[in-house]
KETORTOR-42869 format. One record per residue: residue in three letters; residue number from 1; chain; z negated, y, x negated of N, C-alpha, C, O in turn. Coordinates in nm, 2 decimals. Atoms other than C-alpha are relative to their C-alpha. Layout:
residues N
   resn   resi   chain      n_z      n_y      n_x     ca_z     ca_y     ca_x      c_z      c_y      c_x      o_z      o_y      o_x
    ALA    NUM       A        Z        Y        X        Z        Y        X        Z        Y        X        Z        Y        X
...
end
This chain:
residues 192
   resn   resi   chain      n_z      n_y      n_x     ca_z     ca_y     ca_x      c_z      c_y      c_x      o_z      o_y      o_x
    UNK      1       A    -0.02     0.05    -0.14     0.09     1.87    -0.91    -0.08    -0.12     0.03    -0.09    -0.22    -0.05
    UNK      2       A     0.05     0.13    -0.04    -0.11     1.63    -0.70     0.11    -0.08     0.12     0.17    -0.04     0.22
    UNK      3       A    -0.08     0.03    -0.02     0.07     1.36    -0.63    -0.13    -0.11     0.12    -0.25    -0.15     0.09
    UNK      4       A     0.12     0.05    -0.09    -0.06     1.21    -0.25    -0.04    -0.19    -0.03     0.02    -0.28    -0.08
    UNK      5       A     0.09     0.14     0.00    -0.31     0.90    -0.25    -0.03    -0.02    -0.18    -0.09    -0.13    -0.20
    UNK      6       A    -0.02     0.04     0.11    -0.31     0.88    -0.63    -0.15     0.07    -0.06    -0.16     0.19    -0.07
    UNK      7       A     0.12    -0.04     0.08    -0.66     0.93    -0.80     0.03     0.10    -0.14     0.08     0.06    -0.24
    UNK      8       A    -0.04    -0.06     0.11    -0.64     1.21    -1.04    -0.11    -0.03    -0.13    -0.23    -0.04    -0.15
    UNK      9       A     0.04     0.06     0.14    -0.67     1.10    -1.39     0.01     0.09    -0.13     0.12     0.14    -0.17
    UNK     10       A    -0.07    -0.02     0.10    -0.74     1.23    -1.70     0.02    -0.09    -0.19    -0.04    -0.19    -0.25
    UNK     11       A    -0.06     0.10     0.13    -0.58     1.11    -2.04    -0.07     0.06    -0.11    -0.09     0.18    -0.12
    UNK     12       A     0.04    -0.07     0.09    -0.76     1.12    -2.34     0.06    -0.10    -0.15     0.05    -0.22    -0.16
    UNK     13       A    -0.11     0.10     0.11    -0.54     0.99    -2.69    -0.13    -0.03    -0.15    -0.18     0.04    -0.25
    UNK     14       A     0.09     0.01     0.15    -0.77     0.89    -2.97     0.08    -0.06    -0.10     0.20    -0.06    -0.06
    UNK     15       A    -0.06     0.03     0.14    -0.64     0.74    -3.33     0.09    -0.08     0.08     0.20    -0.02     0.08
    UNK     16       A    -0.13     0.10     0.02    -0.43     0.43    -3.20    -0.03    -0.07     0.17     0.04    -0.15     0.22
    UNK     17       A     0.02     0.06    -0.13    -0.61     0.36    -2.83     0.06     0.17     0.10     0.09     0.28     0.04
    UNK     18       A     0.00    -0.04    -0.08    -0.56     0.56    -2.51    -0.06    -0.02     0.07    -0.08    -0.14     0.08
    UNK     19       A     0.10     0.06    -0.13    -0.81     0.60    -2.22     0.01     0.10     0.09     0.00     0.22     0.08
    UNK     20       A    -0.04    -0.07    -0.16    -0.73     0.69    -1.86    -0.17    -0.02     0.11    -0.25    -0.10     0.16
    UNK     21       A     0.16    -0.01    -0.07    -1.04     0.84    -1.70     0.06     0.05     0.16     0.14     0.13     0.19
    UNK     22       A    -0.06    -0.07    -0.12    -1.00     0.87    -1.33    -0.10    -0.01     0.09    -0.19    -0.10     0.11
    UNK     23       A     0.12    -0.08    -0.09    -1.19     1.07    -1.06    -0.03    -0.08     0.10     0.06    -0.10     0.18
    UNK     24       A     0.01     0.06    -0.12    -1.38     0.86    -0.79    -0.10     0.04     0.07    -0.16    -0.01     0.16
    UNK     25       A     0.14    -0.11    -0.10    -1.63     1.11    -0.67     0.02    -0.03     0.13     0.13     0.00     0.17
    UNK     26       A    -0.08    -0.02    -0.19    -1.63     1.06    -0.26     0.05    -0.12    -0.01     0.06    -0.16     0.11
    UNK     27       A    -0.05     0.10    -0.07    -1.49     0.76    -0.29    -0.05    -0.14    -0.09    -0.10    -0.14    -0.21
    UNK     28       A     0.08     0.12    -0.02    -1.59     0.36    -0.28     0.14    -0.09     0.00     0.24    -0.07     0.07
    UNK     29       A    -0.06     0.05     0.02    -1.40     0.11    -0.40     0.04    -0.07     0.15    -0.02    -0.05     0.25
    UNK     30       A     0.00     0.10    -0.11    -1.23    -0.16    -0.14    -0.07    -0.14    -0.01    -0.11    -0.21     0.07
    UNK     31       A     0.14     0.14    -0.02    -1.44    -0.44    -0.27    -0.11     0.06     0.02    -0.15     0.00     0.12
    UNK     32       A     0.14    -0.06    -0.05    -1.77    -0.25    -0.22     0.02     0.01     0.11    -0.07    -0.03     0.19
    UNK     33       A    -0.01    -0.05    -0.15    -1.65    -0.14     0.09    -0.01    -0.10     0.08    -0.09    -0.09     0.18
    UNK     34       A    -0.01     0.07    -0.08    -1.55    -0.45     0.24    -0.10    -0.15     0.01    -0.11    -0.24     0.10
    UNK     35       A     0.11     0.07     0.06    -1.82    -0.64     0.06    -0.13    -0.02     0.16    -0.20    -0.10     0.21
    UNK     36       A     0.17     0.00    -0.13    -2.08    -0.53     0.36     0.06     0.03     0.11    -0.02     0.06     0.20
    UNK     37       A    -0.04     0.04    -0.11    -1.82    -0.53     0.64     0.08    -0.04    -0.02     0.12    -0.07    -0.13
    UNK     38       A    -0.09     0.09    -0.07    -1.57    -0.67     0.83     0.18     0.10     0.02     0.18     0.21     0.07
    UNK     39       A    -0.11    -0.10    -0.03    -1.20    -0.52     0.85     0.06    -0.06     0.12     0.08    -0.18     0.14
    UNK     40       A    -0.02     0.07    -0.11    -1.09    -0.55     1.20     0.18     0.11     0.04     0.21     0.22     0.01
    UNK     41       A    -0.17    -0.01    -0.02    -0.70    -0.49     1.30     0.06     0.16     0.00     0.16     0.20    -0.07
    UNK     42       A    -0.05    -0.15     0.03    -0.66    -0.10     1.36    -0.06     0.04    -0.12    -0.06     0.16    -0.11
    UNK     43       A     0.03    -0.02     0.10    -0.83    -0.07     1.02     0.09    -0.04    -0.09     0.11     0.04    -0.18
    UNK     44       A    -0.09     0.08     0.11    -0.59    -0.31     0.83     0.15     0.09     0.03     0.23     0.12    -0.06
    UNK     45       A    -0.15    -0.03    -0.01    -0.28    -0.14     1.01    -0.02     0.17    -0.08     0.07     0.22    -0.15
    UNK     46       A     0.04    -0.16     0.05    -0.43     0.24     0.90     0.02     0.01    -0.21     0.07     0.09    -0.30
    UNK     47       A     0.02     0.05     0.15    -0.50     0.06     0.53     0.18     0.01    -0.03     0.24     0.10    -0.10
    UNK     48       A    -0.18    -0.02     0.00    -0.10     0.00     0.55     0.07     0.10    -0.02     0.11     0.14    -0.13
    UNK     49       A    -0.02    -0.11     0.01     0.00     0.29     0.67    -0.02     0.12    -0.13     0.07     0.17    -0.19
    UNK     50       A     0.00    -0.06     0.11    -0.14     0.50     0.41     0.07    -0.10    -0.14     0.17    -0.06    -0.19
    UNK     51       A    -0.11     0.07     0.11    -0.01     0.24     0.13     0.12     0.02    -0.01     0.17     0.05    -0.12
    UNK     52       A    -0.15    -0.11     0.00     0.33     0.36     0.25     0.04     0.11    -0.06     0.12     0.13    -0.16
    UNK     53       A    -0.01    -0.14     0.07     0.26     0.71     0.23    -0.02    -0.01    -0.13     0.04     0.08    -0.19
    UNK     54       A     0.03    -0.02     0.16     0.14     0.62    -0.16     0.11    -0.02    -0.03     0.15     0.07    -0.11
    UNK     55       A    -0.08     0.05     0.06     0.43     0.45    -0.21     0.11     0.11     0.00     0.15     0.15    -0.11
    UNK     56       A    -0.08    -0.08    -0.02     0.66     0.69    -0.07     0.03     0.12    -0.06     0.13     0.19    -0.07
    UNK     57       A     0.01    -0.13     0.10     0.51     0.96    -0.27     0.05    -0.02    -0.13     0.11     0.07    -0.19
    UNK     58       A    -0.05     0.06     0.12     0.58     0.77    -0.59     0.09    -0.01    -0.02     0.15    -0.01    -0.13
    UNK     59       A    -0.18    -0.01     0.05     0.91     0.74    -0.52     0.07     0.13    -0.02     0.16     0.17    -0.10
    UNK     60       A    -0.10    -0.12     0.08     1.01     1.07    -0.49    -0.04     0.10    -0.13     0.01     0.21    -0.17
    UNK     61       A     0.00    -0.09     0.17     0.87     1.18    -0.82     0.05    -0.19    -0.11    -0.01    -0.22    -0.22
    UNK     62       A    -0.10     0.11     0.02     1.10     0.81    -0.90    -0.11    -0.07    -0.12    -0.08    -0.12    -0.23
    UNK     63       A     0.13     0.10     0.08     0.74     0.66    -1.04     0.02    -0.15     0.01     0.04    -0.18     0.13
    UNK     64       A    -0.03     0.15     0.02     0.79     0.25    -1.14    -0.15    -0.03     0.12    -0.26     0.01     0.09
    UNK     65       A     0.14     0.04    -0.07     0.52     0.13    -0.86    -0.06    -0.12    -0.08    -0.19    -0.13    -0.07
    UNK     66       A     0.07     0.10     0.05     0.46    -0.19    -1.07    -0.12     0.07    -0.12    -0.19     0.00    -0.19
    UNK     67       A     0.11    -0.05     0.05     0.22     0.03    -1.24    -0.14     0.02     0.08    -0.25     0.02     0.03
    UNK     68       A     0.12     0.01    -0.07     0.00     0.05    -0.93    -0.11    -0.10    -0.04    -0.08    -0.19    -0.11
    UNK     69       A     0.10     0.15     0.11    -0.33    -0.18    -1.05    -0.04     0.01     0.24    -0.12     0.09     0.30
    UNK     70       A     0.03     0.08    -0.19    -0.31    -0.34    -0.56    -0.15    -0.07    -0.06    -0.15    -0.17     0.01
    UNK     71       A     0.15     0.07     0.00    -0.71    -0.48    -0.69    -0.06     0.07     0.08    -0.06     0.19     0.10
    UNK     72       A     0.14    -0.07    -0.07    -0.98    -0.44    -0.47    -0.11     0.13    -0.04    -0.15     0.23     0.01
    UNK     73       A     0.12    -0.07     0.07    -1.21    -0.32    -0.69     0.13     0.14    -0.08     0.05     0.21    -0.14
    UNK     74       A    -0.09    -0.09     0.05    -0.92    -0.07    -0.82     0.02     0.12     0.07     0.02     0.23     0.04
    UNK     75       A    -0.05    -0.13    -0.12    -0.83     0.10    -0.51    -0.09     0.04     0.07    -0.15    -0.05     0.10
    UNK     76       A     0.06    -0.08    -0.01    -1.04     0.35    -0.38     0.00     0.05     0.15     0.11     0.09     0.18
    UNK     77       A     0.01    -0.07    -0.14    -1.12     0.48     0.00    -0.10     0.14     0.00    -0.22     0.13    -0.04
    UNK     78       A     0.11    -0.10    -0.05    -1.28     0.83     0.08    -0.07    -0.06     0.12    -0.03    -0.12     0.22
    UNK     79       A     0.10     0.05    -0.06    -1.60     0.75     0.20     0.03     0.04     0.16     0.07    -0.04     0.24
    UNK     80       A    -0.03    -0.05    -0.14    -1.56     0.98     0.54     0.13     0.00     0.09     0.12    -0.01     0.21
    UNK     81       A    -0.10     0.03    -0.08    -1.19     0.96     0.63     0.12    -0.14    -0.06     0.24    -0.17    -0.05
    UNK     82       A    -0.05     0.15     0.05    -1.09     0.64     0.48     0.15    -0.02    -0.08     0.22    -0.13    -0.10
    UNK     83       A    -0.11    -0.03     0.06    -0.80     0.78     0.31     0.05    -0.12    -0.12    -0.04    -0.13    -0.21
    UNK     84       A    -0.09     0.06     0.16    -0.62     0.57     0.02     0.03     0.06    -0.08     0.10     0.16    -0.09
    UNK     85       A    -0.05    -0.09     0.18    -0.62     0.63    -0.37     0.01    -0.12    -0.11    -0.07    -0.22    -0.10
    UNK     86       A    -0.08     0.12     0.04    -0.45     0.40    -0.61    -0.03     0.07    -0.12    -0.04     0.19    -0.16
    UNK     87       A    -0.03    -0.05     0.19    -0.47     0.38    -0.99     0.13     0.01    -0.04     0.19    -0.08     0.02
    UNK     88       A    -0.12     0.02     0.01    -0.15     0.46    -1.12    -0.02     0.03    -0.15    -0.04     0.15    -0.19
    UNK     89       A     0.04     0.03     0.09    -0.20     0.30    -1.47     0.11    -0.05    -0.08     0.13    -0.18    -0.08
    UNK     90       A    -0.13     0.02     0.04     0.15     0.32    -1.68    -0.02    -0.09    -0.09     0.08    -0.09    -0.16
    UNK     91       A     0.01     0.12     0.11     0.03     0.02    -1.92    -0.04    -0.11     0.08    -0.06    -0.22     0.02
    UNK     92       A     0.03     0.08    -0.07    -0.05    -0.18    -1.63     0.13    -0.04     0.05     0.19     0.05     0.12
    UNK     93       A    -0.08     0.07    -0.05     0.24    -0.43    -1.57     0.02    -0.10     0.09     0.08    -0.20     0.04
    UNK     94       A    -0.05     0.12    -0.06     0.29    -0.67    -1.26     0.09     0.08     0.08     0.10     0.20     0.08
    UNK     95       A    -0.10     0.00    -0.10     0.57    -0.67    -1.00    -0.09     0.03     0.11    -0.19    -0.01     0.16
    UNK     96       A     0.11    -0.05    -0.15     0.46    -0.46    -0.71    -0.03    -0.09     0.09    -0.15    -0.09     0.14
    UNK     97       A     0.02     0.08    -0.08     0.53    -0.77    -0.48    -0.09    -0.11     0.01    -0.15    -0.16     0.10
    UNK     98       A     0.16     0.13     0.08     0.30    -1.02    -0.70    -0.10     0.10     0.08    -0.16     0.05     0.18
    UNK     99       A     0.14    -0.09    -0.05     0.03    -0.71    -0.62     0.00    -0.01     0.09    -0.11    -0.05     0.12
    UNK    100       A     0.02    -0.02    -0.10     0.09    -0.67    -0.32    -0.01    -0.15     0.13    -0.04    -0.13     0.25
    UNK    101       A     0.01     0.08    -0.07     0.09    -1.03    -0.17    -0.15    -0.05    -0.04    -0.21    -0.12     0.05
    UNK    102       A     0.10     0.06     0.04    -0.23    -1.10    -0.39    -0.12     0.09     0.11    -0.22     0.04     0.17
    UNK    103       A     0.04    -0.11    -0.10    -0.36    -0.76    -0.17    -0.01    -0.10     0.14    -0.11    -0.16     0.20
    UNK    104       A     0.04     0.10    -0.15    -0.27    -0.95     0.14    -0.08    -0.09    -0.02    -0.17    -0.08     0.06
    UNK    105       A     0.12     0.11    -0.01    -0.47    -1.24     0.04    -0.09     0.04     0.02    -0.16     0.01     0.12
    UNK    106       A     0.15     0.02    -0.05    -0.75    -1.11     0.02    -0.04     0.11     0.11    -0.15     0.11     0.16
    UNK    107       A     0.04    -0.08    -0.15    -0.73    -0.85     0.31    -0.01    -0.12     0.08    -0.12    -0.13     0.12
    UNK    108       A     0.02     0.11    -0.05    -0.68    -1.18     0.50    -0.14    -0.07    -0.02    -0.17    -0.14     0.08
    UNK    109       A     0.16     0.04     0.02    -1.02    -1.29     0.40    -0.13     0.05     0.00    -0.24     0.00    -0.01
    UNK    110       A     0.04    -0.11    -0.06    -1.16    -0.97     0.50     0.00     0.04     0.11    -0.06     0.14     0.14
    UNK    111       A    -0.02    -0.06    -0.15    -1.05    -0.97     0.87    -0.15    -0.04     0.05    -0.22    -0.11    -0.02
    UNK    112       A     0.09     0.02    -0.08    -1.32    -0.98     1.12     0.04    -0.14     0.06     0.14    -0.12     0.14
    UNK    113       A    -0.08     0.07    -0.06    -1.24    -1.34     1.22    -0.03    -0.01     0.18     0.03    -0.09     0.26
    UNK    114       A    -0.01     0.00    -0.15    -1.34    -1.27     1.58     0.11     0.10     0.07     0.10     0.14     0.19
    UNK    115       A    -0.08    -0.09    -0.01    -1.07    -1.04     1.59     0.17    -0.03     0.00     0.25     0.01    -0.08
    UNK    116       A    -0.13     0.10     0.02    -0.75    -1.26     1.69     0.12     0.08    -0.01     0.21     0.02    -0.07
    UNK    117       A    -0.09    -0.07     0.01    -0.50    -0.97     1.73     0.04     0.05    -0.18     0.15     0.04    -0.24
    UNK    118       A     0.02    -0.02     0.16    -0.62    -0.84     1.33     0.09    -0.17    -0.07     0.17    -0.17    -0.17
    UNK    119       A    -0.01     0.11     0.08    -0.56    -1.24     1.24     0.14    -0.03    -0.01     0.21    -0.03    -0.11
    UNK    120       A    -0.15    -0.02     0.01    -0.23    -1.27     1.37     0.09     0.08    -0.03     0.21     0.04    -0.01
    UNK    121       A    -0.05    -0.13     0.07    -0.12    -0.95     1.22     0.00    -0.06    -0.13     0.09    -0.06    -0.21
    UNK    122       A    -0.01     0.01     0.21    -0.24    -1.06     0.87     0.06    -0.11    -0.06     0.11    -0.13    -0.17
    UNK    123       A    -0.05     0.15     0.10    -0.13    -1.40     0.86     0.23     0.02     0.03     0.32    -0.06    -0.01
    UNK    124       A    -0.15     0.00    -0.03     0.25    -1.27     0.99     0.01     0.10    -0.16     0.08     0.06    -0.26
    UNK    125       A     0.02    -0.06     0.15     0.18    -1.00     0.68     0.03    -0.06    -0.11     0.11    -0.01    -0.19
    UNK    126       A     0.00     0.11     0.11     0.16    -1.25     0.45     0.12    -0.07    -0.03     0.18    -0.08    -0.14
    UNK    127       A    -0.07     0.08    -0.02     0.40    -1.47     0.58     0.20     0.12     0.00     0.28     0.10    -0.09
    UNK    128       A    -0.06    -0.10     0.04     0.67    -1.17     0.62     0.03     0.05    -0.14     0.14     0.07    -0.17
    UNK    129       A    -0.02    -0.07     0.13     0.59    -1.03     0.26     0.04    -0.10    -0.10     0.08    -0.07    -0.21
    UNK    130       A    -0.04     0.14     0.08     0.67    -1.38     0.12     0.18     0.02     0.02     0.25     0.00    -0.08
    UNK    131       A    -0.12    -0.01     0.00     1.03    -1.31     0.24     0.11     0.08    -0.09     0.02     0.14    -0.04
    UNK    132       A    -0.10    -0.06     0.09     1.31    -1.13     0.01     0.03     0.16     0.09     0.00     0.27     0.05
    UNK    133       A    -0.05    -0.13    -0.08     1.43    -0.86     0.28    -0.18     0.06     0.09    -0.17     0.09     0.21
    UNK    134       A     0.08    -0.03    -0.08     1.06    -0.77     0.40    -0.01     0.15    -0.03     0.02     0.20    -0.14
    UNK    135       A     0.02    -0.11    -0.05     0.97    -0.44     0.53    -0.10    -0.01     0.08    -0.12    -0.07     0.18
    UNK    136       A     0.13     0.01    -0.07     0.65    -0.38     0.60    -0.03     0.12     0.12    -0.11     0.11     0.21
    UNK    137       A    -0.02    -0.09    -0.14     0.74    -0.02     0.80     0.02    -0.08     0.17    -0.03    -0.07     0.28
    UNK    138       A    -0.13     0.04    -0.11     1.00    -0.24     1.02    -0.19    -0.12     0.10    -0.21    -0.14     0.22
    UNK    139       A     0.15     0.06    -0.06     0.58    -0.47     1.07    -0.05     0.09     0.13    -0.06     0.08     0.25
    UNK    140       A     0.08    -0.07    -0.04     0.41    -0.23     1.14     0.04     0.09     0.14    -0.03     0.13     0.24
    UNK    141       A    -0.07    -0.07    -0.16     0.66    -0.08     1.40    -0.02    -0.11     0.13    -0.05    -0.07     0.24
    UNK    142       A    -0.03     0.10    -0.10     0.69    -0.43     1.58    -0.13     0.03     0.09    -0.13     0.05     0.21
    UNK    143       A     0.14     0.00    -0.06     0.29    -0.42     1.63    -0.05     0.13     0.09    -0.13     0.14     0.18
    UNK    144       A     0.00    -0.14    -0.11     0.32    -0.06     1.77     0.08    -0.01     0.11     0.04     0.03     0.21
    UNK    145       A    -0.09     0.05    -0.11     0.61    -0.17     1.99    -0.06    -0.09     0.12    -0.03    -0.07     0.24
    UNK    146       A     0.06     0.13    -0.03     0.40    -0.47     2.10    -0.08     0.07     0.15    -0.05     0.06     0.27
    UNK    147       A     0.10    -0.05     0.00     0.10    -0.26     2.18     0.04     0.14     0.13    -0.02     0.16     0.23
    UNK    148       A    -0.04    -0.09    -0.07     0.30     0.04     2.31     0.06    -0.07     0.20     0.10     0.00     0.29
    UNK    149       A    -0.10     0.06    -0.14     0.44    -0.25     2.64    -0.06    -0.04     0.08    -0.02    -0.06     0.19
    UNK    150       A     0.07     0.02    -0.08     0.11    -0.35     2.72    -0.07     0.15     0.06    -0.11     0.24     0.00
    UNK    151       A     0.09    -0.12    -0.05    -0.05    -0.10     2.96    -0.15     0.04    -0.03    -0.23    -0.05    -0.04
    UNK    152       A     0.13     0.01     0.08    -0.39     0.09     2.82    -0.06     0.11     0.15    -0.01     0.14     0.26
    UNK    153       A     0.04    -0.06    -0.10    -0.62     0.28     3.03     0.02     0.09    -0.10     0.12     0.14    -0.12
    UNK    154       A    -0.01    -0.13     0.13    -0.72     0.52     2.71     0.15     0.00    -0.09     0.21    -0.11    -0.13
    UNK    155       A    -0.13     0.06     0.03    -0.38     0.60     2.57    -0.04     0.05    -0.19    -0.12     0.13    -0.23
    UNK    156       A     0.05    -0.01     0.13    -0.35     0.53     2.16     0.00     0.10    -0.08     0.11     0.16    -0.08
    UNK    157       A    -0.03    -0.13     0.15    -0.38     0.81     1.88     0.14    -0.05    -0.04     0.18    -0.16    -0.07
    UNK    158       A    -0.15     0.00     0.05    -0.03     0.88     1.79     0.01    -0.02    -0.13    -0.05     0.04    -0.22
    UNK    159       A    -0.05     0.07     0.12     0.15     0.68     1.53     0.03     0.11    -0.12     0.10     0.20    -0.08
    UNK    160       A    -0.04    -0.09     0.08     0.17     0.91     1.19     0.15    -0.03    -0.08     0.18    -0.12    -0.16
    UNK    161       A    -0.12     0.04     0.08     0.52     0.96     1.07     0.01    -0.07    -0.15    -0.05    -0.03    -0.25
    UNK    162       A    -0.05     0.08     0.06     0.64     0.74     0.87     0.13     0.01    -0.06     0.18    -0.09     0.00
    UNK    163       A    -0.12     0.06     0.08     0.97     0.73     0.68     0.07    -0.09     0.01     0.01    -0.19     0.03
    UNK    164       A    -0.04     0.19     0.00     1.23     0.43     0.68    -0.01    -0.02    -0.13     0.08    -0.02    -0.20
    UNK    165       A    -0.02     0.09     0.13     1.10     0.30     0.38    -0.02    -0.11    -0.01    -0.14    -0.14     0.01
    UNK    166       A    -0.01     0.10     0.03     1.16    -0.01     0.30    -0.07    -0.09    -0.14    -0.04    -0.08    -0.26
    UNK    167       A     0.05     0.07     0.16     0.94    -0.25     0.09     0.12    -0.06    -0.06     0.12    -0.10    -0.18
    UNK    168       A    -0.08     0.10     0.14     1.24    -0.43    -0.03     0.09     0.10    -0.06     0.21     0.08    -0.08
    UNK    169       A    -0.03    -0.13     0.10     1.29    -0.10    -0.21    -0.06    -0.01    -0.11    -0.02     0.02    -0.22
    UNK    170       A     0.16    -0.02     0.06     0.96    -0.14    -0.35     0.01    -0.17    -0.06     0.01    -0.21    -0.18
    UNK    171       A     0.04     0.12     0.06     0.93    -0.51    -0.35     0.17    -0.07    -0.04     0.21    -0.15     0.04
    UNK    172       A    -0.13     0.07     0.05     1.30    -0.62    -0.53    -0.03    -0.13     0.03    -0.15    -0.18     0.03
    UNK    173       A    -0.02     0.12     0.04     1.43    -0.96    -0.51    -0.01    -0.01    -0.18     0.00     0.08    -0.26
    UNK    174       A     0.07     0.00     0.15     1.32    -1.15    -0.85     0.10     0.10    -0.13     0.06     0.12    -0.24
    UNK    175       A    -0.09    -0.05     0.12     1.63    -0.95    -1.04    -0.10     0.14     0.02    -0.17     0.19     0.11
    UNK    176       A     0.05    -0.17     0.04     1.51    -0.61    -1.20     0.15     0.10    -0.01     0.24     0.04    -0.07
    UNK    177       A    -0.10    -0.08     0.04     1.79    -0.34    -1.22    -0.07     0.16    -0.07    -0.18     0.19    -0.02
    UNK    178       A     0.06    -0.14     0.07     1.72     0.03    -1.43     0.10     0.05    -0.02     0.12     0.10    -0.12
    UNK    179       A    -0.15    -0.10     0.00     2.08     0.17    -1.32    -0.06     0.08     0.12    -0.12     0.02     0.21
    UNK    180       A     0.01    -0.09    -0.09     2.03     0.47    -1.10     0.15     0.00     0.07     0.24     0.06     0.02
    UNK    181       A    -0.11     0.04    -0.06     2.30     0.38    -0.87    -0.02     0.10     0.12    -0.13     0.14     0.17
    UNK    182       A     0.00    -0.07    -0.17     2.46     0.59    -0.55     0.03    -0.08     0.08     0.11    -0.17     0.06
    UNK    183       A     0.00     0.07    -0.14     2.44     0.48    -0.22     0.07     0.11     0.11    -0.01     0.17     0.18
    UNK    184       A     0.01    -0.11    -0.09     2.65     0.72     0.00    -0.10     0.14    -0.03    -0.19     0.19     0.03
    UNK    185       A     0.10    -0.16     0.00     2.51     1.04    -0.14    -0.14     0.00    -0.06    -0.19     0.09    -0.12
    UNK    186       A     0.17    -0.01     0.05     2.16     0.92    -0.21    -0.02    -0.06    -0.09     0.03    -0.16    -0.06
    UNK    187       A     0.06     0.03     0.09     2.02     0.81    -0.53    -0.07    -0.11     0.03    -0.15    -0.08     0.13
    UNK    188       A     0.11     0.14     0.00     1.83     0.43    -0.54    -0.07     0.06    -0.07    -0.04     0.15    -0.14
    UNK    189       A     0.13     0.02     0.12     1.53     0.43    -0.72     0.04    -0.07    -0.09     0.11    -0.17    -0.06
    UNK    190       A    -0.04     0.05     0.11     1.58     0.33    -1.05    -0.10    -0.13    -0.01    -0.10    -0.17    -0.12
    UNK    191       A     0.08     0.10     0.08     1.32     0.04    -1.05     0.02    -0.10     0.14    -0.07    -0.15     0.19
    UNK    192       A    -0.06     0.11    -0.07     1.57    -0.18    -0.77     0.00    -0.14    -0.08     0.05    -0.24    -0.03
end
């Protein structure tokens, strides 16, 4: 099964090491990429967006996300439709939230700085993801809300569904839990 945004890898076991080979044909890292341009605000929110969908997919085959390797040079875009592909590197250990705020930094150093709508997006990003209860969906909706009140002449490409997922699913407060607990019927993710 391919599991979406996730670069397919294969495993090869030798005497006492392991090595994870994984496919980047078609596609260009996010530091090379962003190395020779500029990321300007519907690019950073599209970048998002799909990071959801990765995430989302990971959860329901109940994958630990702190295995994601959030590096620049790590994560992967198709060259032509700019899609997102993530290493999903099970000896790779940080807290998705660590990865993911270090991510914001440096997309924040990446905006187009003539691009004040992009700046104020990334620095609330940042500032948001530092919080305990953040939700980066509940963001990303505000900025479509925002957007959707001012009048356009061209009207926007429609928002791709999304899910309520919640980064503070994804990004726990500092406790770890590994009980599969119920919620009304539904199963937590085991890596609350």
């Amino acid at each position: 099964n391919r599991i979406y945004g996730f670069l397919p890898c294969v495993i090869q076991r030798h005497e006492e090491r392991t090595e994870y080979y994984y496919e980047i044909t078609g596609r260009q890292s996010m530091e090379l990429l962003y190395e020779r341009r500029k990321l300007n605000f519907e690019q950073l929110k599209e970048l998002l967006r799909e990071l959801l969908r990765v995430l989302e997919s990971a959860q329901e085959y109940l994958l630990n996300p702190d295995h994601f390797v959030l590096n620049p040079g790590s994560m992967y875009l198709n060259v032509k439709s700019e899609k997102l592909y993530l290493c999903y590197y099970p000896e790779f250990k940080k807290e998705i939230r660590e990865s993911f705020l270090d991510l914001a930094e440096y997309l924040l150093g990446k905006l187009d700085k003539g691009d004040a709508e992009g700046i104020e997006f990334s620095y609330e990003l940042y500032q948001s993801a530092l919080e305990p209860n953040f939700s980066l969906l509940e963001l990303l909706h505000k900025y479509e809300e925002t957007k959707k009140e001012v009048p356009e002449i061209l009207p926007s490409p429609p928002v791709s569904s999304v899910s309520s997922f919640r980064f503070s699913q994804v990004f726990p407060p500092a406790r770890k839990q590994t009980i599969l607990e119920e919620r009304e019927g539904s199963p937590e993710l085991p890596f609350l």
